[in-house]
Backbone bond lengths (Angstrom), bond angles and torsions (degrees), N, CA, C in turn:
res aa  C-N    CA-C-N  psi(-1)  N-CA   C-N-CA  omega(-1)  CA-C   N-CA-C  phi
1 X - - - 1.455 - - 1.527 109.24 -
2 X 1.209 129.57 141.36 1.559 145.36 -171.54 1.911 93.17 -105.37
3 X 0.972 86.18 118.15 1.910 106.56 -153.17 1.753 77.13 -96.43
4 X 1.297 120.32 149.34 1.664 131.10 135.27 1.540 112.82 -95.97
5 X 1.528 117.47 158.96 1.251 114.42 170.53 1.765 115.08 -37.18
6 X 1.162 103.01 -57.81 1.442 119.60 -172.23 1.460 125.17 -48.74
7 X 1.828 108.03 -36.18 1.279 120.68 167.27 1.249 108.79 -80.12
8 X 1.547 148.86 -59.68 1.460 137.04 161.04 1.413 118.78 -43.93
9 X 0.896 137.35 -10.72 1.284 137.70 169.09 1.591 110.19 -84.76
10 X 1.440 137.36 -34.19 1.102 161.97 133.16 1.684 107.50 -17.04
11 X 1.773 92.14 -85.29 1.745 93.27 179.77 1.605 112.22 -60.36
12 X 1.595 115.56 -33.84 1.529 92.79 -169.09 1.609 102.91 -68.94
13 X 1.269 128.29 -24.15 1.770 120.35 178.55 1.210 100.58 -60.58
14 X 1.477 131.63 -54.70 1.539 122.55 167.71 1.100 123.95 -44.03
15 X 1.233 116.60 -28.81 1.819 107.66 -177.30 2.068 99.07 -95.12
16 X 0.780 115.50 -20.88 1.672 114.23 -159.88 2.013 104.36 -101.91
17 X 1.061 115.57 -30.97 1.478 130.82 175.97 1.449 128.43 -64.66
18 X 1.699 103.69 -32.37 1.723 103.00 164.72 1.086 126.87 -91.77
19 X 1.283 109.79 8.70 1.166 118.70 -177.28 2.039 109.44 -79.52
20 X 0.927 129.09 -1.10 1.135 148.73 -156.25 1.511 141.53 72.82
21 X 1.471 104.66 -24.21 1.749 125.74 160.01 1.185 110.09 -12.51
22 X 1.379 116.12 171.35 1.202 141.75 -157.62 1.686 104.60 -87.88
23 X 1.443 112.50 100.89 1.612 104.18 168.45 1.355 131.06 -31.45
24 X 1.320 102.28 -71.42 1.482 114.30 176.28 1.607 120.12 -31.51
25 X 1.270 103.49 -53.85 1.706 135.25 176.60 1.684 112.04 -45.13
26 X 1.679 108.18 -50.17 1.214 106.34 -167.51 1.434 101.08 -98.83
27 X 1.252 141.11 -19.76 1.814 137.98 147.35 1.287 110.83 -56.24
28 X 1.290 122.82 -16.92 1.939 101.03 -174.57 1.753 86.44 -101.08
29 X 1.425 126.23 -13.32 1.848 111.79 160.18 1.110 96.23 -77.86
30 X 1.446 144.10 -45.57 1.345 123.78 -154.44 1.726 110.62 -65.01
31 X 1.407 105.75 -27.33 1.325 105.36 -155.50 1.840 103.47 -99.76
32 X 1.431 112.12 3.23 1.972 144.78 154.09 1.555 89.61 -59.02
33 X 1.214 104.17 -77.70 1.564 122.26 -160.81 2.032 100.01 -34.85
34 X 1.927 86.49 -83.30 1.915 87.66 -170.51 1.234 102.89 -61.20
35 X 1.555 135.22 14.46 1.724 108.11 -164.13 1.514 90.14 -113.63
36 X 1.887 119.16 -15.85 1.014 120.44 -171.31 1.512 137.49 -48.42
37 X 1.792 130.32 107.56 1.636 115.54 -177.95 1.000 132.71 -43.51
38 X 1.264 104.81 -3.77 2.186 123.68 175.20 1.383 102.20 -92.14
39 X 1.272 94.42 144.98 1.529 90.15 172.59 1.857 88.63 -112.71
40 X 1.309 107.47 116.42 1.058 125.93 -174.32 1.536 126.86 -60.26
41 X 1.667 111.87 -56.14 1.309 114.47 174.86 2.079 110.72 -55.80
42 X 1.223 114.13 -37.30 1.121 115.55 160.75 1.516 144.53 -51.84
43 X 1.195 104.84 -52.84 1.874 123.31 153.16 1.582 117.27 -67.74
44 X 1.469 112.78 21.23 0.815 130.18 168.93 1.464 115.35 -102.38
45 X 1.264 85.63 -77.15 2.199 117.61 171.29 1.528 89.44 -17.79
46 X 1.330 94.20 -67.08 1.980 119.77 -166.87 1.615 105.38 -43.58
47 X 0.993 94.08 -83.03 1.687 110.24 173.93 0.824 133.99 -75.60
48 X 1.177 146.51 38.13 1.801 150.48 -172.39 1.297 102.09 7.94
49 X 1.187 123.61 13.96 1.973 99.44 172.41 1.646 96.46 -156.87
50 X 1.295 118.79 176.55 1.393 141.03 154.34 1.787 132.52 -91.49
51 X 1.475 68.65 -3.24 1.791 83.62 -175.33 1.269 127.58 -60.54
52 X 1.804 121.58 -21.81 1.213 133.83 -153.23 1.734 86.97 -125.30
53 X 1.297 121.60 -8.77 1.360 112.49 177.30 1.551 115.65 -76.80
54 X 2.070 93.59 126.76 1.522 100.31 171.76 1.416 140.37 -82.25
55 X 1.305 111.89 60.56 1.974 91.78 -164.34 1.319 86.51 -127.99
56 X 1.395 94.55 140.44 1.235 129.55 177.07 2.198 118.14 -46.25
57 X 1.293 110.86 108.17 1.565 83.65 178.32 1.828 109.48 136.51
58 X 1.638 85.34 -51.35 1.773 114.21 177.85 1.135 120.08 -81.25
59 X 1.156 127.65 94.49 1.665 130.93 160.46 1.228 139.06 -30.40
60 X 0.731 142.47 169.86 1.814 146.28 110.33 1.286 114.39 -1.03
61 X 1.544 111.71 -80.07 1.395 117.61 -165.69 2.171 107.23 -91.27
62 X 0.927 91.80 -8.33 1.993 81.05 154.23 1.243 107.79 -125.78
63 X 1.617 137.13 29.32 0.987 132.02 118.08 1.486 128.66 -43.03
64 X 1.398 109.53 -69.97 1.631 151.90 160.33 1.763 99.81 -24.22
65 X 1.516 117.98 -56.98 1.567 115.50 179.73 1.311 103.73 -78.53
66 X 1.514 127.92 -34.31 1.363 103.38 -176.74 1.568 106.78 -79.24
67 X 1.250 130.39 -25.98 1.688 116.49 176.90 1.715 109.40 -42.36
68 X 1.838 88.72 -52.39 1.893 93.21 178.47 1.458 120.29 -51.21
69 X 0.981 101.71 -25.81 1.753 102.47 178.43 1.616 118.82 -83.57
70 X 1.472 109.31 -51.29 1.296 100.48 172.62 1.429 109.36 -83.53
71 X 1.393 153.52 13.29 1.437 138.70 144.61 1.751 97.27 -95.12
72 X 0.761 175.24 159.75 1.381 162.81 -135.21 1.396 142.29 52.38
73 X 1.810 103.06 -56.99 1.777 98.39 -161.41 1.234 101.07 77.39
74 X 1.772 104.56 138.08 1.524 141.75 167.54 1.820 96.18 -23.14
75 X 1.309 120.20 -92.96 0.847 108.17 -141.55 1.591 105.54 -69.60
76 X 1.591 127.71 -47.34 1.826 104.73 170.98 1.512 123.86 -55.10
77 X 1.188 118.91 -6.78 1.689 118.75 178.16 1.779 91.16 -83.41
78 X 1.178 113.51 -38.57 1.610 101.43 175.84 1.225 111.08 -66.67
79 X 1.304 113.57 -58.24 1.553 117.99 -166.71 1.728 99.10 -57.22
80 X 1.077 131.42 -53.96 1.911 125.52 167.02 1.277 112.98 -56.67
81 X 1.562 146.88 -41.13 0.961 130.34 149.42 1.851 133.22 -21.02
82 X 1.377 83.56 -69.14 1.373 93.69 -168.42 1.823 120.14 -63.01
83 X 1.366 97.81 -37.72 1.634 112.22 155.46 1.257 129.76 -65.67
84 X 1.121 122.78 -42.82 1.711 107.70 138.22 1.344 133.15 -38.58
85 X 1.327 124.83 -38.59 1.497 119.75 -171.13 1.875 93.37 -82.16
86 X 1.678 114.42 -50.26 1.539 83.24 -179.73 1.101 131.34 -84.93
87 X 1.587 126.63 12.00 1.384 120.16 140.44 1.742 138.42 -48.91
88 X 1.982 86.38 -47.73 1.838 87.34 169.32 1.779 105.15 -63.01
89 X 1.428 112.88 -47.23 1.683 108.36 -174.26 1.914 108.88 -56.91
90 X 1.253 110.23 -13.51 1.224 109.06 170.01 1.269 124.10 -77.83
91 X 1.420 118.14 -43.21 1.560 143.23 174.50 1.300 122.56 -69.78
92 X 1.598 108.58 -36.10 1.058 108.81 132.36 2.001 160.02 -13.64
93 X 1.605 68.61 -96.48 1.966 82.68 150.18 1.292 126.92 -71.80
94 X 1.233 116.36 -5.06 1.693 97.03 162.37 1.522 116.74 -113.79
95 X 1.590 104.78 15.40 1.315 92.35 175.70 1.935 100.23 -98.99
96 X 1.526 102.52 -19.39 1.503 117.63 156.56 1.443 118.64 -20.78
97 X 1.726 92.10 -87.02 1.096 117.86 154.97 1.128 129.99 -25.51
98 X 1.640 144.57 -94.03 1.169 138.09 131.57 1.450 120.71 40.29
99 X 1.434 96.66 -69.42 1.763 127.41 -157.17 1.521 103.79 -83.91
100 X 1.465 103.44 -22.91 1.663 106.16 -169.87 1.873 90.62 -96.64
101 X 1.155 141.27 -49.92 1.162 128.58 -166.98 1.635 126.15 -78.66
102 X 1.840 87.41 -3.85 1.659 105.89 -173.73 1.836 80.69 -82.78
103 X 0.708 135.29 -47.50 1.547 143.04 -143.78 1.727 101.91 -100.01
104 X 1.030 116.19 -13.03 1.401 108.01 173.30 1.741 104.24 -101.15
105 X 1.389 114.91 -21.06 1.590 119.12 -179.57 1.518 99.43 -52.80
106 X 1.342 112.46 -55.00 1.562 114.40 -146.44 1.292 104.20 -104.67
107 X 1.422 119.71 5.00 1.762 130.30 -176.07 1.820 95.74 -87.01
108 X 1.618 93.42 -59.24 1.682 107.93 -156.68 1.486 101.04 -43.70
């Protein structure tokens, strides 16, 4: 699909919003995204990445979701999204974990 700012800016709120985050947060990127002087899906095409893109607003990590979207589509950029996060919530809890049985060895 040949994305406009306006439509990736669209899907990335769809992919980044159920996640439970901050409303406000993910409309003032969405509205970075379509308002952006890049035309994004293009400086893409061009450049295989987002990494070197300058606009003010855009991160790292919604850099990172929009790559998933434009090599992907909506719904596998969701479906990889979302499996990423419960991997970190996995990696997470066992470093929790981990942290709680390291700390009860040498407490008790």
């Amino acid at each position: 699909m040949e994305y406009t700012n306006k439509e990736l800016a669209e899907d990335y709120h769809k992919v980044v919003s159920q996640r439970g985050g901050g409303f406000k947060y993910c409309s003032d990127i969405k509205k970075k995204i379509s308002n952006s002087g890049v035309d994004i899906p293009s400086f893409y095409s061009e450049h295989k990445t987002l990494d070197v893109l300058k606009t003010k607003g855009i991160g790292v990590k919604t850099k990172k979701i929009l790559e998933l979207i434009l090599e992907n589509g909506l719904k596998r950029a969701r479906d990889l999204f979302y499996e990423e996060m419960i991997n970190e919530a996995r990696k997470s809890l066992r470093e929790e974990f981990r942290d709680d049985i390291y700390n009860r060895k040498y407490i008790d």
